[in-house]
C-alpha positions in Angstrom: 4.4 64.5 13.3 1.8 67.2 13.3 -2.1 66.6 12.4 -4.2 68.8 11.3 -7.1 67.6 12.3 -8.9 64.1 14.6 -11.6 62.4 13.5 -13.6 60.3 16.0 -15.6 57.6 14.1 -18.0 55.5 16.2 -20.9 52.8 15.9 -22.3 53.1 19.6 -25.8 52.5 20.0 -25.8 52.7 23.7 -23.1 55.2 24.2 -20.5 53.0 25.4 -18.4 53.3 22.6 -18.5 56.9 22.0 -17.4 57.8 25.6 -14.5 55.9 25.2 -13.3 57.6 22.2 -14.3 61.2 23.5 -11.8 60.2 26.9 -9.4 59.1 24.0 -9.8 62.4 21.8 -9.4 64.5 25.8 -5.8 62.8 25.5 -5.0 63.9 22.5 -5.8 67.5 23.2 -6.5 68.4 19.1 -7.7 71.3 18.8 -9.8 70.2 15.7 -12.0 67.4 16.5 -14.8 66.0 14.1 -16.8 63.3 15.7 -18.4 61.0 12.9 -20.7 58.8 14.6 -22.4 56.4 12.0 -24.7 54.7 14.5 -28.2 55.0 12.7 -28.5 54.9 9.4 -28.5 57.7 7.9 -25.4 58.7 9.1 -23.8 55.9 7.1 -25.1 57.1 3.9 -22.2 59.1 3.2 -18.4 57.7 2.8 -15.5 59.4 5.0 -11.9 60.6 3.1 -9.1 61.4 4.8 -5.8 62.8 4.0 -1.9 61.5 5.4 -2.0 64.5 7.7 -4.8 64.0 10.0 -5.5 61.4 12.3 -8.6 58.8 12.5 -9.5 56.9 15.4 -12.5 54.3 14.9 -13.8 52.9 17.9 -16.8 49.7 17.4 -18.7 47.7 19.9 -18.0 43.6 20.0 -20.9 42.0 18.4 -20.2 37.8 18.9 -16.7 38.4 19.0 -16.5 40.2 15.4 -17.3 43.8 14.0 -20.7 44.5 14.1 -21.1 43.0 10.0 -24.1 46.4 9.4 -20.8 48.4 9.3 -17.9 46.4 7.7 -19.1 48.0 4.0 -19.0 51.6 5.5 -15.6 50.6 7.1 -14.1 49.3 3.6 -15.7 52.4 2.0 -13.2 54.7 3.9 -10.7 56.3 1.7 -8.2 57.1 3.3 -4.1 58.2 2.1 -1.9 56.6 4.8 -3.6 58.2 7.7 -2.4 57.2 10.6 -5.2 55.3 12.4 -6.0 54.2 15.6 -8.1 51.0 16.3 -10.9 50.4 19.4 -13.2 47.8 20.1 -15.6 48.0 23.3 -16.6 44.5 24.9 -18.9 43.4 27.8 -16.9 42.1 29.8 -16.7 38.3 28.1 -13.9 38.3 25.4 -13.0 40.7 22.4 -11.6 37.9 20.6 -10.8 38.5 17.1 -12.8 42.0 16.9 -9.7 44.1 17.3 -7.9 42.5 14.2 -11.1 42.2 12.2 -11.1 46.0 12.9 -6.9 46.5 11.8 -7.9 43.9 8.9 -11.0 46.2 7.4 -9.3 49.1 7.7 -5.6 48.9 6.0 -6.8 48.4 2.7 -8.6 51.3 2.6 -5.6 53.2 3.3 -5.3 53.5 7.0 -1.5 53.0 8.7 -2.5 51.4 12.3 -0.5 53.1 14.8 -2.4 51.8 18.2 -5.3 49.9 19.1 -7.3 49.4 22.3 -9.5 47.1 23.6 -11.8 48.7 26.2 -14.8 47.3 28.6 -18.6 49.2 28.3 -21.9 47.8 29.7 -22.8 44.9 28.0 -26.1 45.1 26.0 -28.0 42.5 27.9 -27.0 44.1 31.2 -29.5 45.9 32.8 -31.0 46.1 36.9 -31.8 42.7 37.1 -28.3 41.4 35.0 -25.4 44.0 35.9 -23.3 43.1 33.4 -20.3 45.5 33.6 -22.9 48.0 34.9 -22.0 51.7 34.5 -19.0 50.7 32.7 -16.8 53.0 31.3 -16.4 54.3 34.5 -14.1 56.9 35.7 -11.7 54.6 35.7 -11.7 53.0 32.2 -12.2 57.0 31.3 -8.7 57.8 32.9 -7.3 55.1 31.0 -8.7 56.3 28.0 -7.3 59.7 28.5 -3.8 58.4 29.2 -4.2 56.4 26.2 -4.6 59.2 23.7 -1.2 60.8 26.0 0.5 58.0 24.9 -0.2 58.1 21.2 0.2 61.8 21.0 3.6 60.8 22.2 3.9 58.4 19.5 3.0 60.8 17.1 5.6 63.7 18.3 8.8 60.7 17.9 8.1 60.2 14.5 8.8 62.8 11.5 6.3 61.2 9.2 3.8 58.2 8.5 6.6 56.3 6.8 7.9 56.2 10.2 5.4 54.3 11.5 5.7 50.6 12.0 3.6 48.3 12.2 1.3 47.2 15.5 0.4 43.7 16.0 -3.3 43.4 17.3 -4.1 39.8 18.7 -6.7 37.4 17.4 -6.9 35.1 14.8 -7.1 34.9 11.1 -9.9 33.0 9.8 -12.2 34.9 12.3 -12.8 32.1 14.9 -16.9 33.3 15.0 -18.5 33.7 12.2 -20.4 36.6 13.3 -23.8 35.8 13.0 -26.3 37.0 15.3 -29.5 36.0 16.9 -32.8 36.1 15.2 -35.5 36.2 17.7 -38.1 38.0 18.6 -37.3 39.3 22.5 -38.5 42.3 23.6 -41.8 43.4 25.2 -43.5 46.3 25.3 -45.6 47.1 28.5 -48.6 49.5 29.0 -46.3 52.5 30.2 -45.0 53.2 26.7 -46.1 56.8 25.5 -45.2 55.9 21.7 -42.4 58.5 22.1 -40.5 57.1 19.6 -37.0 57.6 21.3 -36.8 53.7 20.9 -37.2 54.4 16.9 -34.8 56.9 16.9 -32.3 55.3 18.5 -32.6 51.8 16.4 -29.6 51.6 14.7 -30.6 49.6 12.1 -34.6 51.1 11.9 -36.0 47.8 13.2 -39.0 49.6 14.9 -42.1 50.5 13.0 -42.8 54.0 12.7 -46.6 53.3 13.4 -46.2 50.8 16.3 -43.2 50.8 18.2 -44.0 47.3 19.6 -43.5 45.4 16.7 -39.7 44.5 15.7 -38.6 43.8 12.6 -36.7 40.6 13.4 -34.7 40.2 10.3 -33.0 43.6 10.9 -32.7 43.1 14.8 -28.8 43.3 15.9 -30.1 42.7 19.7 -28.5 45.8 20.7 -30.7 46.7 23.0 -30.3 50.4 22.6 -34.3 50.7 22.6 -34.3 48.9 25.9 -32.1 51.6 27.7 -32.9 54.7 26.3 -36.8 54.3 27.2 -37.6 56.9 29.4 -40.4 55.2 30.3 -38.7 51.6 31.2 -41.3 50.2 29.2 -39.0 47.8 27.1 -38.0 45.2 28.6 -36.6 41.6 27.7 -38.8 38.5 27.8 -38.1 35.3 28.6 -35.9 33.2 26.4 -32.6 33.0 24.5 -31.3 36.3 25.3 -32.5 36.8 28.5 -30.9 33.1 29.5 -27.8 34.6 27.9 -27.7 37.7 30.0 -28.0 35.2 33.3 -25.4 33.3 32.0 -23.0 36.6 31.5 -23.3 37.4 34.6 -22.8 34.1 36.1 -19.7 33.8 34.1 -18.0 36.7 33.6 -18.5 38.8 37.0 -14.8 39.2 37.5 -14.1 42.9 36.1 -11.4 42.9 33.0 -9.4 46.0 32.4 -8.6 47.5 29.2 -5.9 46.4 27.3 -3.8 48.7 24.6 -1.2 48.0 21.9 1.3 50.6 20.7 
């Protein structure tokens, strides 16, 4: 089965997510690429269509073991006519859970025909120098793996005639959603004296929780505790304070310092 054209679509505030799909797309060797990356809001203004003869692969971080809920109504805004889809979901090293699914499960009614899915491993949002969680990850080798990955479903792709070949690809998890998805509400990042009011934090909010004015004040309410602002300061002057998520980054890396590997499903 020929495409005639890959679409990447990503949420990836801290990059993470992105990479892996770019080392999926350098697999696939397309030579007509379109990456849709819907991370701030803008971006997600607009709904994406796509037609039986191209391919989609939608890659989303793990929020609490779910979909990150800011994009579920983008996701089930996609119209799509049988396109053959592939499914990725980037974790910090603790547990996927039922993310992949919840990803499979948003996506078939708006037309999409699963035909892989992936689970991968990128630095988890709390990690940073003092709380290395999955630090640096994906590295070269979760990169490779990525690669091979879109090998193996470009083979997929050449054994079958059409989409009506496809069958069907079981993604683990459960169904009801074992978490329901919620996320913190509180108010844990400080801003120190070295911040140049740049406003790279604002631009990279993926939600537009900073003020425009004042980059130190946080709009709680639209917080997803991503921490993109906390990374891409070029100043380090975000930092976490003490408190519920910085107790949870301790306990990630008390817990969950073994390194997983990614896992795929064809």
């Amino acid at each position: 089965m020929n495409t005639k054209s890959l679409k990447l679509v990503c949420f990836s505030p801290t990059g993470t997510t992105k990479a892996i799909l770019q080392g999926i797309a350098r697999g696939l060797s397309h030579g007509n690429i379109e990456i849709v990356d819907i991370t701030t809001p803008g971006a997600r203004k607009q709904a994406l269509k796509m037609s039986e003869n191209e391919l989609l692969v939608v890659g989303v971080p793990v929020y609490m073991g779910r979909v990150p809920a800011l994009i579920t109504e983008w996701l089930r805004a996609i119209n799509a006519q049988n396109t053959p889809t592939v499914c990725v979901v980037v974790y910090g090293n603790r547990a996927y859970e039922d993310a992949l699914l919840e990803l499979t499960d948003l996506l078939m009614p708006c037309g999409c025909m699963p035909i892989a899915g992936a689970a991968f491993i990128g630095e988890h949002s709390f990690s940073g120098n003092e709380f290395p969680t999955a630090k640096g990850r994906p590295d070269q080798v979760d990169l490779y793996l990525a690669e091979l990955f879109g090998q193996r479903i470009q083979k997929k792709l050449n054994s079958i005639s059409s989409v009506a070949n496809i069958s069907a690809v079981k993604m683990p998890g459960c169904n009801p959603y074992r978490w329901n998805g919620k996320l913190w509400n509180v108010d844990f990042i400080e801003v120190s004296d070295d911040c140049t009011r740049c406003r790279i934090c604002e631009m990279h909010c993926p939600v537009g929780a900073i003020d425009s004015e004042n980059c130190s004040v946080i709009d709680q309410e639209k917080c997803i505790t991503c921490c993109a602002c906390i990374k891409k300061c070029p100043q380090n002057a975000r930092k976490m304070k003490a408190g519920l998520v910085k107790d949870g980054a301790i306990r990630l890396i008390n817990l969950y310092k073994e390194r997983k590997e990614p896992e795929f499903f064809l």
